[in-house]
C-alpha positions in Angstrom: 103.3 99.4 18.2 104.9 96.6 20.7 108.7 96.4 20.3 110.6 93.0 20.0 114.2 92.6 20.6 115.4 90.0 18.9 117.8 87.5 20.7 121.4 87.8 19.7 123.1 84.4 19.2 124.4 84.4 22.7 121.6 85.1 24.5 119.6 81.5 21.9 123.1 79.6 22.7 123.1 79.8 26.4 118.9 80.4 27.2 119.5 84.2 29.1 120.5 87.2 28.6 123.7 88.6 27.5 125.8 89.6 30.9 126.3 93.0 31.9 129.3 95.0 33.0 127.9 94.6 36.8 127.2 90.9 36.0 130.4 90.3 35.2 132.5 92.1 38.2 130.3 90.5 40.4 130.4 87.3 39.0 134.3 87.1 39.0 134.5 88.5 42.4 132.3 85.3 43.8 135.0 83.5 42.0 137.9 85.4 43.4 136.1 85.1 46.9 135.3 81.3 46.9 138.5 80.1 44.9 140.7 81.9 47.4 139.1 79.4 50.4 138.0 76.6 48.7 140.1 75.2 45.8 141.5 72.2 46.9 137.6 71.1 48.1 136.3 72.2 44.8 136.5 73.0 41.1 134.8 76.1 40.1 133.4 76.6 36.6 132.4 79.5 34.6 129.4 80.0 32.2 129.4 76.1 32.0 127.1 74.1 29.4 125.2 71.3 30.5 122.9 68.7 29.4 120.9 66.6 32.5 118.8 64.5 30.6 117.7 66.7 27.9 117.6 69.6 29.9 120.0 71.8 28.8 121.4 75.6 30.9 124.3 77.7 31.2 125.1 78.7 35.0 126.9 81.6 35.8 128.7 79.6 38.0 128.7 75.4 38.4 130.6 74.6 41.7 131.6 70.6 41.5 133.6 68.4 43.4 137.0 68.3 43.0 137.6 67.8 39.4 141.0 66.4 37.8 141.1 68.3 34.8 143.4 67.8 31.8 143.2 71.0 29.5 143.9 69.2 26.5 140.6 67.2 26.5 137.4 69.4 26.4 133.9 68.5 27.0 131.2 70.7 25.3 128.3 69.6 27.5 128.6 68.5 31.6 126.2 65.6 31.8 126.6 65.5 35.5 125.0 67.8 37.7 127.5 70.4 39.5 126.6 69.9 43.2 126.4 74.3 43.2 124.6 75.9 40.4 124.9 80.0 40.6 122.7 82.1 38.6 123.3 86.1 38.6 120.5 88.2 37.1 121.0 90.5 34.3 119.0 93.5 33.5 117.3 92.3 31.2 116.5 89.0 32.8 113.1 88.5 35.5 113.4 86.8 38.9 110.5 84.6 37.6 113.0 83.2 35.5 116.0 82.6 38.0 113.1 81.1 40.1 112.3 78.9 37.7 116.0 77.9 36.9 116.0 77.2 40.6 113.3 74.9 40.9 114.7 72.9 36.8 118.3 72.5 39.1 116.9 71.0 42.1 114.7 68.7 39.5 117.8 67.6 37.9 119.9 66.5 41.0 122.0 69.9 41.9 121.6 70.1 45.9 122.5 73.9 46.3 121.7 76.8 44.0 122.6 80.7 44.5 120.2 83.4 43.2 122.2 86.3 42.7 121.1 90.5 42.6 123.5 92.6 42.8 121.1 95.5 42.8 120.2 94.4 45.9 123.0 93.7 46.8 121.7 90.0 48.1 122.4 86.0 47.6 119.6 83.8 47.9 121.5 80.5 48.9 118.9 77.8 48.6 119.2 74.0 50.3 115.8 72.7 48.3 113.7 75.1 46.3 111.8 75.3 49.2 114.1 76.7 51.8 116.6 79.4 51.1 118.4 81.8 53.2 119.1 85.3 52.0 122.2 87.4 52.5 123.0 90.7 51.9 125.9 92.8 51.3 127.3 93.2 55.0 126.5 89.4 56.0 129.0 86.4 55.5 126.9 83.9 53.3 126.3 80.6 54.4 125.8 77.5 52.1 125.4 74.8 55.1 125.1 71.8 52.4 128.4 72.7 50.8 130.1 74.0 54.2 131.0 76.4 52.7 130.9 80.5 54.1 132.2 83.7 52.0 132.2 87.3 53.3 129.8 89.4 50.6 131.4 93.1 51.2 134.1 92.0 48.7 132.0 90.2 46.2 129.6 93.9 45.9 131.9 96.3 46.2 
């Protein structure tokens, strides 16, 4: 008998997997990390829905320009493409799929995308979907098209 887990309305809404305690300390610790050097650069933006032509995901992470923001106008859907899109597995999520993600951003204009493990302890930081650079828990990371470096001890432990 082959067991299928239904999708809970989160994990339909957004395309992935519901987040996981690890997931989430990790994922605000990149923010923690990066918002403490880079904030007047850029505007970082958590589980973020967009729509580039039809194509519709939820990063982890969106890292755009500078962005003036007035919190009494909303947008439900980002129709521009965040010049960082970050993507943290879950456990319940394959690297086939991040992969793929990877390859739909690059399709749809984004110029940097992170592929996160915490596992491994490791950020993929790729410039194309073709060339990526991998860091680990003991490195400084490197985006070199954002300019932009962040020691990863911090964002694992």
């Amino acid at each position: 008998m082959e067991f299928i887990a239904e999708k809970t309305a989160y994990e339909a809404e957004r395309g992935k997997p519901m987040p996981s305690k690890v997931h989430a300390y990790v994922q605000a610790n990149l923010i923690f990390e990066l918002k403490s050097c880079y904030k007047d650069r850029f505007t970082f933006l958590s589980e973020l829905s967009l729509d580039l032509n039809g194509w519709r995901s939820v990063p982890d992470l969106s890292i755009y320009p500078k962005l003036s923001i007035d919190v009494r106008q909303d947008e439900i859907r980002m129709t521009e493409p965040p010049l960082c899109a970050i993507e943290i597995i879950s456990p319940m999520q394959s690297l086939q799929e991040l992969v793929d993600k990877a390859r739909a951003y690059f399709e749809h204009k984004v110029q940097s995308c992170w592929l996160v493990l915490p596992g491994l302890r490791s950020i993929y930081v790729f410039r194309s979907f073709d060339s990526f650079s991998t860091f680990t828990h003991t490195d400084t990371l490197l985006d070199d098209v954002l300019s932009v470096s962040i020691p990863l001890a911090d964002v694992f432990e």
